[in-house]
py3Dmol code that shows the C-alpha trace and the ligand (Angstrom):
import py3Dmol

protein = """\
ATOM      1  CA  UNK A   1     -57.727  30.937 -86.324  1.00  0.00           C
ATOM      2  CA  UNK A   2     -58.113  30.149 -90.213  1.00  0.00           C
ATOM      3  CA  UNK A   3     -59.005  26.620 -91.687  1.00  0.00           C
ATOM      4  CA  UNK A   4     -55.732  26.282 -93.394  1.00  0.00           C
ATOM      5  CA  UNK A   5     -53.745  26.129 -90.066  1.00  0.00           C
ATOM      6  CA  UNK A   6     -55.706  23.523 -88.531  1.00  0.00           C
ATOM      7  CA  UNK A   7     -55.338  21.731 -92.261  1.00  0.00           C
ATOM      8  CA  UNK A   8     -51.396  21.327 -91.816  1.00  0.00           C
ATOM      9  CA  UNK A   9     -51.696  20.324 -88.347  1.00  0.00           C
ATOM     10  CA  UNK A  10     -53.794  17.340 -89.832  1.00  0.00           C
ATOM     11  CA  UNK A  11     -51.484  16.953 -92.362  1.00  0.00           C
ATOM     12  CA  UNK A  12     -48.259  17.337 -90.134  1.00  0.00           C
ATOM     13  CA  UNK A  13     -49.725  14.805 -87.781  1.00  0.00           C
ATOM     14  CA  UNK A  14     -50.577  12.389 -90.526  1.00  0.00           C
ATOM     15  CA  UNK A  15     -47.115  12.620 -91.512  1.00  0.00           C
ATOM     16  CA  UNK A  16     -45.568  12.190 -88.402  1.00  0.00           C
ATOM     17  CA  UNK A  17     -47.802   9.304 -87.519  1.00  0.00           C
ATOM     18  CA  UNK A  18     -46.361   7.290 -90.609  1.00  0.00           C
ATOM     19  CA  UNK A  19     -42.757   8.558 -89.886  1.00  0.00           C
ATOM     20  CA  UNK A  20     -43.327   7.293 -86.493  1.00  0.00           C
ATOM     21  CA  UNK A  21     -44.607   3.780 -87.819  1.00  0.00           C
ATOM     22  CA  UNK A  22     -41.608   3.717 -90.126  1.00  0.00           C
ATOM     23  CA  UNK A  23     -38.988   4.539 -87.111  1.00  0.00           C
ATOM     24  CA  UNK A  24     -41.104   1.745 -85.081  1.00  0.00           C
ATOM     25  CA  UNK A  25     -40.348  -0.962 -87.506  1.00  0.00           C
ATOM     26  CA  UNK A  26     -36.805  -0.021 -88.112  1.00  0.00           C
ATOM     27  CA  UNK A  27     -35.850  -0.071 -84.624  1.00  0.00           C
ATOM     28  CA  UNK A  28     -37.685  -3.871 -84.654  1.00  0.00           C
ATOM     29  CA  UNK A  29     -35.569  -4.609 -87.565  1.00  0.00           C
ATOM     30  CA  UNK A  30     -32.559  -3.537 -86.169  1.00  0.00           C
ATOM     31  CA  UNK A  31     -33.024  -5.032 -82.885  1.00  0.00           C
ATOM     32  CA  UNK A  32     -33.800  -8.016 -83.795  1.00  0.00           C
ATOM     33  CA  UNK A  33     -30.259  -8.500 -86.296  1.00  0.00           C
ATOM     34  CA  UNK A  34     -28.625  -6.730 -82.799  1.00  0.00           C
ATOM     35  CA  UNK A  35     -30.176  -9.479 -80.590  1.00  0.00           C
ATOM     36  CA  UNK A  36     -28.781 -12.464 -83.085  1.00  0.00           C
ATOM     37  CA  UNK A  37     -25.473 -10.691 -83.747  1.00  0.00           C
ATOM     38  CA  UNK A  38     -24.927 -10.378 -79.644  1.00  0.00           C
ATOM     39  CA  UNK A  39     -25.795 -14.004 -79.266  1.00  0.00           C
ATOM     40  CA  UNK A  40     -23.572 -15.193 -81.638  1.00  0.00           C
ATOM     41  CA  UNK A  41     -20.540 -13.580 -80.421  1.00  0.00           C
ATOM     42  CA  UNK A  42     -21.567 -14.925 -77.149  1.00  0.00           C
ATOM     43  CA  UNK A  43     -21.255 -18.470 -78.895  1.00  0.00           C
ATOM     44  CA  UNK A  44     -18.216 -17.475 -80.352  1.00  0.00           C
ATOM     45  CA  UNK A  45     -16.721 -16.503 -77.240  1.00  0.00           C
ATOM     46  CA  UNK A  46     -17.720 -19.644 -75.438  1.00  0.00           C
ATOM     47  CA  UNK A  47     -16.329 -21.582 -78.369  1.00  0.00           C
ATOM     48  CA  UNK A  48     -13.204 -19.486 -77.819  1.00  0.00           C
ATOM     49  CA  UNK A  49     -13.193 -20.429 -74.102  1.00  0.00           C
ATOM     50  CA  UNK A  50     -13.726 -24.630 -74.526  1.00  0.00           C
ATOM     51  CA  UNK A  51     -11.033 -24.564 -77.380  1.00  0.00           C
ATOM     52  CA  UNK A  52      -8.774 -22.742 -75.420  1.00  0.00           C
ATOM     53  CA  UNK A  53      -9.128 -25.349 -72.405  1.00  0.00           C
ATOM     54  CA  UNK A  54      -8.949 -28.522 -74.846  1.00  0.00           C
ATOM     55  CA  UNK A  55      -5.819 -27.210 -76.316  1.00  0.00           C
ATOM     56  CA  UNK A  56      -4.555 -27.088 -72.199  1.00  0.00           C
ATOM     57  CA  UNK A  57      -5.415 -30.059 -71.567  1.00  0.00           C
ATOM     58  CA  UNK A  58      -3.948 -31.247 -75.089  1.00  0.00           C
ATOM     59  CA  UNK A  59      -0.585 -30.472 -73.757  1.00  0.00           C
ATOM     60  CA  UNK A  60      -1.066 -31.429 -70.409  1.00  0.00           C
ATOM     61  CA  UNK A  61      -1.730 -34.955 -72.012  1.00  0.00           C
ATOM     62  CA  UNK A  62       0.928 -34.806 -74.217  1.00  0.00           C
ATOM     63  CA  UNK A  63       3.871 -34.014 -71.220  1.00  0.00           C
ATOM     64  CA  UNK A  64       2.090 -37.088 -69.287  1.00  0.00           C
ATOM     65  CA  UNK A  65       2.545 -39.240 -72.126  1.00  0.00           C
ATOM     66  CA  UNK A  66       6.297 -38.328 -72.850  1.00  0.00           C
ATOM     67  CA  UNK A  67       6.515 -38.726 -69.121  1.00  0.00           C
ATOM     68  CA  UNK A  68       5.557 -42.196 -69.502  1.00  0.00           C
ATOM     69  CA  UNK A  69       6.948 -43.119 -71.827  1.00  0.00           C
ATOM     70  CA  UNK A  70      10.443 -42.486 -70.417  1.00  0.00           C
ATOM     71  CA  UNK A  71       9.562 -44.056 -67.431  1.00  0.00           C
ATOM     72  CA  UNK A  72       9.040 -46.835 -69.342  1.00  0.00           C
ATOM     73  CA  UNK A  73      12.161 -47.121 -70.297  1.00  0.00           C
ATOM     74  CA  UNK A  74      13.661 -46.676 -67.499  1.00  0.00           C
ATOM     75  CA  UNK A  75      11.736 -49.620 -65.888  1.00  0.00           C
ATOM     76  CA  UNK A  76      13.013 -51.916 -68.530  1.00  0.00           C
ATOM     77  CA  UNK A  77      16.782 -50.646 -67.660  1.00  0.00           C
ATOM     78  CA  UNK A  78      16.081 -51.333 -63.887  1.00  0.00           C
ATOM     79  CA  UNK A  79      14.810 -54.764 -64.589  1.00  0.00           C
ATOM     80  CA  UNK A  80      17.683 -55.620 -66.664  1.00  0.00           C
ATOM     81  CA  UNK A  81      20.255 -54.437 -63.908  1.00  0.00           C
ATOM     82  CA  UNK A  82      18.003 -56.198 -61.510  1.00  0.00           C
ATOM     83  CA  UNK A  83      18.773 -59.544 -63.121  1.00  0.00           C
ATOM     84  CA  UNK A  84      22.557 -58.731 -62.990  1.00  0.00           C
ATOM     85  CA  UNK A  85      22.906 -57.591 -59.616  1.00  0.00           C
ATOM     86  CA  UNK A  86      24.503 -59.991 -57.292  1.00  0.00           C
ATOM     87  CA  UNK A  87      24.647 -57.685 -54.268  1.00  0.00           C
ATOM     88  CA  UNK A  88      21.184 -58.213 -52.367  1.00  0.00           C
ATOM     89  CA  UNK A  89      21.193 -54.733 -50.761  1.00  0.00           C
ATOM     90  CA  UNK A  90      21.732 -53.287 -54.085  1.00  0.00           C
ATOM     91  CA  UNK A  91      19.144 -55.248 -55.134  1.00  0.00           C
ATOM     92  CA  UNK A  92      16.603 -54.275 -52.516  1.00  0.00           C
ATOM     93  CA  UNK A  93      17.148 -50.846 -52.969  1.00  0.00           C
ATOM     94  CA  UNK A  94      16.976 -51.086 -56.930  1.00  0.00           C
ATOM     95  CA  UNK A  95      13.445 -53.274 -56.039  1.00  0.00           C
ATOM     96  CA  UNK A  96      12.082 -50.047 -54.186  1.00  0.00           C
ATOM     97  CA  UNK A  97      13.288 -47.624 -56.713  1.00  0.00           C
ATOM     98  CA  UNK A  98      11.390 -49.734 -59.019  1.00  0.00           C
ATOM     99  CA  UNK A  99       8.173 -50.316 -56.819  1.00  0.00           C
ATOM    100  CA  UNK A 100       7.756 -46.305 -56.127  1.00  0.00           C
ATOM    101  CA  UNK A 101       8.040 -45.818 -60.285  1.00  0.00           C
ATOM    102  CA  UNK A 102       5.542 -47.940 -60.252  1.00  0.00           C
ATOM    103  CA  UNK A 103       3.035 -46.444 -57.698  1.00  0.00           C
ATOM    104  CA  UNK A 104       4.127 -42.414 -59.592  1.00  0.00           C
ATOM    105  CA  UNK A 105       3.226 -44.441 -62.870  1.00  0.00           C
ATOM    106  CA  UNK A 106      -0.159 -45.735 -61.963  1.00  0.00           C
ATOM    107  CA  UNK A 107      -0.787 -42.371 -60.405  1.00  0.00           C
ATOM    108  CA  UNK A 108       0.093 -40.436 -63.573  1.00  0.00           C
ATOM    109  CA  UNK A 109      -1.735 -43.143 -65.914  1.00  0.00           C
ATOM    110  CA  UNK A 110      -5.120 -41.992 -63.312  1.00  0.00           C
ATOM    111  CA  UNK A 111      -4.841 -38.529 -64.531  1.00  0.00           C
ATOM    112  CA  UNK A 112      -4.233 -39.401 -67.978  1.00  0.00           C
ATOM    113  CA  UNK A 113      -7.422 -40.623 -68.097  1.00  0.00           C
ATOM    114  CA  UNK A 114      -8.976 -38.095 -66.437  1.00  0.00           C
ATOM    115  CA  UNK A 115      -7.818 -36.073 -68.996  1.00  0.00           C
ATOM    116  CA  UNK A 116      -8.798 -38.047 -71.785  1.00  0.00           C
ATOM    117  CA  UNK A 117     -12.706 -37.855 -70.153  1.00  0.00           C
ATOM    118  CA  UNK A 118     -12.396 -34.281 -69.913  1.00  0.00           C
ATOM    119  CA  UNK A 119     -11.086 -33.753 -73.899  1.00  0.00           C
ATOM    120  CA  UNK A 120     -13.711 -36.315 -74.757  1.00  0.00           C
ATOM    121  CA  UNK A 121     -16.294 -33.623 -72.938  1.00  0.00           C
ATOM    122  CA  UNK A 122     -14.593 -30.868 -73.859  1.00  0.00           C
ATOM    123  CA  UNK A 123     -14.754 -32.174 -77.818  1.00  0.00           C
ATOM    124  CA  UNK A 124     -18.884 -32.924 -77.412  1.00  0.00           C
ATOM    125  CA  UNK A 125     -19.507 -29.584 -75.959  1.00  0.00           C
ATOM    126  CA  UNK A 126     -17.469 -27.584 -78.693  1.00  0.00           C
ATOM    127  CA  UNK A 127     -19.246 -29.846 -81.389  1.00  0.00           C
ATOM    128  CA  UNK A 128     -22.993 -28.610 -79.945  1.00  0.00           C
ATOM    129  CA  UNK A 129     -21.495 -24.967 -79.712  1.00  0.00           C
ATOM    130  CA  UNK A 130     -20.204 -24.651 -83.104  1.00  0.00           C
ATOM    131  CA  UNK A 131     -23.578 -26.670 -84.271  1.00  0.00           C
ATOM    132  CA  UNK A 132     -25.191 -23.554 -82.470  1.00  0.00           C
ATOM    133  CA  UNK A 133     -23.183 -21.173 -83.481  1.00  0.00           C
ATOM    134  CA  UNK A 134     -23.930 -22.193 -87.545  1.00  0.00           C
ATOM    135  CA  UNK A 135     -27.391 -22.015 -86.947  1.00  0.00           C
ATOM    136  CA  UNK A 136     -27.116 -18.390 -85.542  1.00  0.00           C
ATOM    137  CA  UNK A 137     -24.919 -17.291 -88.207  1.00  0.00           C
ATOM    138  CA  UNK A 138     -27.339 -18.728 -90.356  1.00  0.00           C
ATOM    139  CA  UNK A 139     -30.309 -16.771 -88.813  1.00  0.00           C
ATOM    140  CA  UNK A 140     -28.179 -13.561 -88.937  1.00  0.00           C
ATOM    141  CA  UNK A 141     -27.552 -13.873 -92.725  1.00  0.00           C
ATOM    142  CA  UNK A 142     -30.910 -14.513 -93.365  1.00  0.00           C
ATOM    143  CA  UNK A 143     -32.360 -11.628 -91.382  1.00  0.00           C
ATOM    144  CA  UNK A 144     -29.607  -9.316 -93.333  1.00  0.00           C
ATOM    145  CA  UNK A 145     -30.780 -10.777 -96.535  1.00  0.00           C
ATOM    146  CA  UNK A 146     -34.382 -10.463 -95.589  1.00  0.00           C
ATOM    147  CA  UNK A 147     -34.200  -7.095 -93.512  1.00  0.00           C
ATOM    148  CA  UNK A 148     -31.497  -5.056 -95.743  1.00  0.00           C
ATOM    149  CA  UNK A 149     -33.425  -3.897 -98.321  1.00  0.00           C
ATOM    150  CA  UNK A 150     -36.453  -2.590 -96.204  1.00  0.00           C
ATOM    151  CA  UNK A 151     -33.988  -1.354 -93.505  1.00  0.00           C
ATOM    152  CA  UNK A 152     -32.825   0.736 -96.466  1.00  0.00           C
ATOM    153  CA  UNK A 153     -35.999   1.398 -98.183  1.00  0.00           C
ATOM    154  CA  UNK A 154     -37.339   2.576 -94.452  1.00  0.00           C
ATOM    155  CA  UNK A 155     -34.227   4.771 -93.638  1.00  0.00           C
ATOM    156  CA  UNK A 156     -34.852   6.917 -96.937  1.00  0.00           C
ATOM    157  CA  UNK A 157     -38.864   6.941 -96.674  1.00  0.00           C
ATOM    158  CA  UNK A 158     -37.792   8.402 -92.653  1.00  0.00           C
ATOM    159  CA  UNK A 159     -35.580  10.597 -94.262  1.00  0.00           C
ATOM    160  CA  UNK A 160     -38.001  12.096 -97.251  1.00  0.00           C
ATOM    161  CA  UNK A 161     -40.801  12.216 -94.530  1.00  0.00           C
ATOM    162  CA  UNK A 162     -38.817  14.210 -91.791  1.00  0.00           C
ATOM    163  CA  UNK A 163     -38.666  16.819 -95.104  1.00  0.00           C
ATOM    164  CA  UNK A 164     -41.747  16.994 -95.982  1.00  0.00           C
ATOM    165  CA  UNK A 165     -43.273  16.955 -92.274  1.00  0.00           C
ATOM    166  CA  UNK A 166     -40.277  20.236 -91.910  1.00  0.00           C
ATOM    167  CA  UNK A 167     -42.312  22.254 -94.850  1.00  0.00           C
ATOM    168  CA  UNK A 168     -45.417  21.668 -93.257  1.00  0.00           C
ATOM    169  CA  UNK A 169     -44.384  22.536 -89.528  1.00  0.00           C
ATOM    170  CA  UNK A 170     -42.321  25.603 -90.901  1.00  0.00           C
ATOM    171  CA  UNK A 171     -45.875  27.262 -91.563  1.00  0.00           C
ATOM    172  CA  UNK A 172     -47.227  26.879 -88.243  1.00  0.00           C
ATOM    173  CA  UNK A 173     -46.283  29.515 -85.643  1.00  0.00           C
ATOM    174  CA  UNK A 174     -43.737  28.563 -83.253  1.00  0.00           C
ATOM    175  CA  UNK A 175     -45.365  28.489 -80.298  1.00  0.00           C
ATOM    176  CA  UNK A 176     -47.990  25.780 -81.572  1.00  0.00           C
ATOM    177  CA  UNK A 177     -45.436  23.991 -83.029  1.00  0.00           C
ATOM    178  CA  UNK A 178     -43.911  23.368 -80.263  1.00  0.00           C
ATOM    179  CA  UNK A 179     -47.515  22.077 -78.255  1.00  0.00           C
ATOM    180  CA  UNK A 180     -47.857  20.513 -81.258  1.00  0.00           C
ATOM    181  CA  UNK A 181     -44.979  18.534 -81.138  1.00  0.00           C
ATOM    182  CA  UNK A 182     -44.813  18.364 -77.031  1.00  0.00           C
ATOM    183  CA  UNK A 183     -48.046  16.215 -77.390  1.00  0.00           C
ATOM    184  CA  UNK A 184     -47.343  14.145 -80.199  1.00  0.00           C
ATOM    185  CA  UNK A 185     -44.557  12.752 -78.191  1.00  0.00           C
ATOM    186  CA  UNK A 186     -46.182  12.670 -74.934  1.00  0.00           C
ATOM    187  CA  UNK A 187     -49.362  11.524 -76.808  1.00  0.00           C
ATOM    188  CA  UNK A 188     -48.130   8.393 -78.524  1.00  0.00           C
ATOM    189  CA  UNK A 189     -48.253  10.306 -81.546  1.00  0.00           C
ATOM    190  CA  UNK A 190     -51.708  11.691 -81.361  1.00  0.00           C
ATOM    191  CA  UNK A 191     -51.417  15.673 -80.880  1.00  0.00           C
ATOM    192  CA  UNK A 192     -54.584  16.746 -82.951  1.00  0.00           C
ATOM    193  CA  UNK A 193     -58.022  15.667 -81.876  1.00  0.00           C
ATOM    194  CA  UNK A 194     -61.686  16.218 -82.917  1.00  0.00           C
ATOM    195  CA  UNK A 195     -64.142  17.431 -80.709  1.00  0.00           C
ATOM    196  CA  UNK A 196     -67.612  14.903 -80.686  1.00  0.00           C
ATOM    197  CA  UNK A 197     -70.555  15.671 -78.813  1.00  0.00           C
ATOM    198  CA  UNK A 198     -69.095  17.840 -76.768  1.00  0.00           C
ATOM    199  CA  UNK A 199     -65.986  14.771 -75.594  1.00  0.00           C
ATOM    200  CA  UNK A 200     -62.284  14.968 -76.554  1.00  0.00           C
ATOM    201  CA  UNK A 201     -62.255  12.062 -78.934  1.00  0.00           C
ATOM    202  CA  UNK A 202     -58.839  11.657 -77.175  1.00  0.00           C
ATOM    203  CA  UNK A 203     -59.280  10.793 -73.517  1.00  0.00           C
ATOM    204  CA  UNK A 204     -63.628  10.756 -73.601  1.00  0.00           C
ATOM    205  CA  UNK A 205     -63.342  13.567 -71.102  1.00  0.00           C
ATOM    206  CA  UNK A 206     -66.792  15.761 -71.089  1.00  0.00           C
ATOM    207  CA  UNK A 207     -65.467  19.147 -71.760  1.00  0.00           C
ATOM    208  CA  UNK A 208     -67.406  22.270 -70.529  1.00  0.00           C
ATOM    209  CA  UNK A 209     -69.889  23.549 -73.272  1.00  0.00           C
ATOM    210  CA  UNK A 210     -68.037  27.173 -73.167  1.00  0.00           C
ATOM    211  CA  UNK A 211     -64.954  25.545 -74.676  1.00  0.00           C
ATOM    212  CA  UNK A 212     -66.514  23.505 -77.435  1.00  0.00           C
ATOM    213  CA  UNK A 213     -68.522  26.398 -78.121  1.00  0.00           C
ATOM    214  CA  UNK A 214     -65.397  28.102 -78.885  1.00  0.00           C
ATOM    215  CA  UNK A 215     -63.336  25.395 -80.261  1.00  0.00           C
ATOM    216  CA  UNK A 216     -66.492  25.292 -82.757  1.00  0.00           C
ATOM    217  CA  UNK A 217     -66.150  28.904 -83.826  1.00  0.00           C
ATOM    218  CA  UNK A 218     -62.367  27.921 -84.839  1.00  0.00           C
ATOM    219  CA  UNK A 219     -61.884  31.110 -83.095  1.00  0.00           C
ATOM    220  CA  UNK A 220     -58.318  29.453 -80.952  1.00  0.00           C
ATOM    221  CA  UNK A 221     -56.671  25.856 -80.120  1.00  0.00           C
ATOM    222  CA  UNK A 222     -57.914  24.865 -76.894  1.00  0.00           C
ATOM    223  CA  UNK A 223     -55.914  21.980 -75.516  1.00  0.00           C
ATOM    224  CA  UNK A 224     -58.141  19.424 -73.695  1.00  0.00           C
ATOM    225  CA  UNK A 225     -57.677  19.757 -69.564  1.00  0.00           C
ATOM    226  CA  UNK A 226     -57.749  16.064 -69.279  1.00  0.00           C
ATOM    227  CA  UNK A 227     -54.955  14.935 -72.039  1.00  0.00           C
ATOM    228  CA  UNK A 228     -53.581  18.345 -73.454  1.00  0.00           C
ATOM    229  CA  UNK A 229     -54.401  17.451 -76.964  1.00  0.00           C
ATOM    230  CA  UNK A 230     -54.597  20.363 -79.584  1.00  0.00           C
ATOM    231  CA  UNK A 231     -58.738  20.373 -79.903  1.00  0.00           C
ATOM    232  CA  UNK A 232     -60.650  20.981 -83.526  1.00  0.00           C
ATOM    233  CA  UNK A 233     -64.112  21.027 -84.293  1.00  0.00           C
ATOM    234  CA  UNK A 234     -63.702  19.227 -87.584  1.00  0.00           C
ATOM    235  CA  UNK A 235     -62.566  15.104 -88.086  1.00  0.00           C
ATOM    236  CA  UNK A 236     -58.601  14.536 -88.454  1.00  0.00           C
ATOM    237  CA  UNK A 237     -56.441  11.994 -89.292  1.00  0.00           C
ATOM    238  CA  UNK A 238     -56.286   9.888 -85.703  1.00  0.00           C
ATOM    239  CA  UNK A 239     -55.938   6.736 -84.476  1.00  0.00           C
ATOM    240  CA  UNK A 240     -58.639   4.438 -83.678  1.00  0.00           C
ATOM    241  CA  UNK A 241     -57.140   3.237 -80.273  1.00  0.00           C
ATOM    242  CA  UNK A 242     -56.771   6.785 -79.095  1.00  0.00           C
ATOM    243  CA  UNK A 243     -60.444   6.398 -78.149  1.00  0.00           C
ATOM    244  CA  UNK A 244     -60.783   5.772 -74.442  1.00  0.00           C
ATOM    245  CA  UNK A 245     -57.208   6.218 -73.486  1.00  0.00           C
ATOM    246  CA  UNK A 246     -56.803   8.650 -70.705  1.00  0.00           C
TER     247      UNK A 246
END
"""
ligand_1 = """\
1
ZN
Zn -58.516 14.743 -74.022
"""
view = py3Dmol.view(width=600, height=400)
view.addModel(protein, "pdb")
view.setStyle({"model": 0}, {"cartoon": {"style": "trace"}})
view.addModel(ligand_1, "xyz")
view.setStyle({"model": 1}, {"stick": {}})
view.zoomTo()
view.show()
């Protein structure tokens, strides 16, 4: 197998090793705008949901009021025909009447202020929500701000990448291509390996001396038995951390 193939498998995998950096930070980017954006429609929501109940209990207030407020009236009319009654079982019955008004009354002034706790509560937890919700709005501005340009700069240096890694693949042969690009994937983007004293510089298995022997002669691509990395004899582009992984 000639120099020049195992020369754009370096460079393919040096390629895809930066596209792969490139994808890993735009997904970041991305996820971390997604994760705000999420949270403040979950804010907005639960904004949504307190307004919604203040405005209920708004009106609920509102129709006890009114309620009271006739009722009110219509005390002062009783007491007046009170004074002017001269029949006493008229009189005792009007004096009931006005006794159970009172009793509804003091029962509907009870829930008015219940109600007037729960919009006070109601009002202090939609103040803290939309003081959240600014703050997350805020942080999802800023990360567009911040992020947008190198989201876009990252999409088009993916995009140049995937074409220029393309030429290079194009001149392999299929079938290595395709280990080629198995690996890389299952590999965590290491699919090209030296050989070193006889170890895959991949995994550190010991690999039998008839196989380097080979890989040495260039004659084939052996794929290590341990991690199924492509083997060479000569250095490539890797990662340091591949070393001792298994
Ligand atoms: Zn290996």
């Amino acid at each position: 197998m000639d120099a020049s193939v195992i020369e754009t498998l370096a460079a393919l995998q040096v390629i895809d090793r930066r596209i792969k950096d490139k994808e890993t930070e735009l997904a970041e980017l991305e996820k971390e705008t997604g994760g705000q954006r999420s949270l403040l429609e979950a804010k907005e929501a639960e904004a949504a949901t307190a307004r919604e109940e203040l405005a209920q209990v708004a009106s609920r207030r509102r129709d006890l009021e009114a309620k009271l407020q006739d009722e009110e009236a219509r005390m002062k009319e009783r007491r007046m025909l009170l004074g002017r009654l001269r029949n006493d079982k008229e009189a005792g019955a009007l004096q009931r009447e006005i006794e159970i008004a009172k009793e509804t009354n003091s029962r509907v002034e009870e829930e008015l202020l219940t109600l007037i706790e729960q919009s006070e509560a109601l009002e202090g937890n939609l103040k803290t929500l939309d003081e959240e919700r600014e703050a997350i709005a805020g942080n999802v501005a800023r990360l567009g701000e911040a992020s947008g340009g190198r989201t876009q700069a990252l999409r088009s240096e993916i995009e140049a990448g995937r074409a220029e890694r393309d030429s290079h693949a194009e001149r392999l042969g299929a079938p290595l291509r395709r280990r080629y690009e198995q690996v890389f994937q299952r590999r965590n983007g290491i699919a090209v390996i030296a050989v070193t004293d006889g170890h895959c510089r991949g995994c550190n298995v010991t690999l039998p001396p008839q196989m380097w022997n080979k890989i040495r002669r260039g004659n084939e691509f052996d794929s290590c038995p341990s991690c199924q990395r492509i083997l060479v004899w000569q250095p490539v582009a890797e990662a340091p951390a591949a070393a001792g992984e298994s």
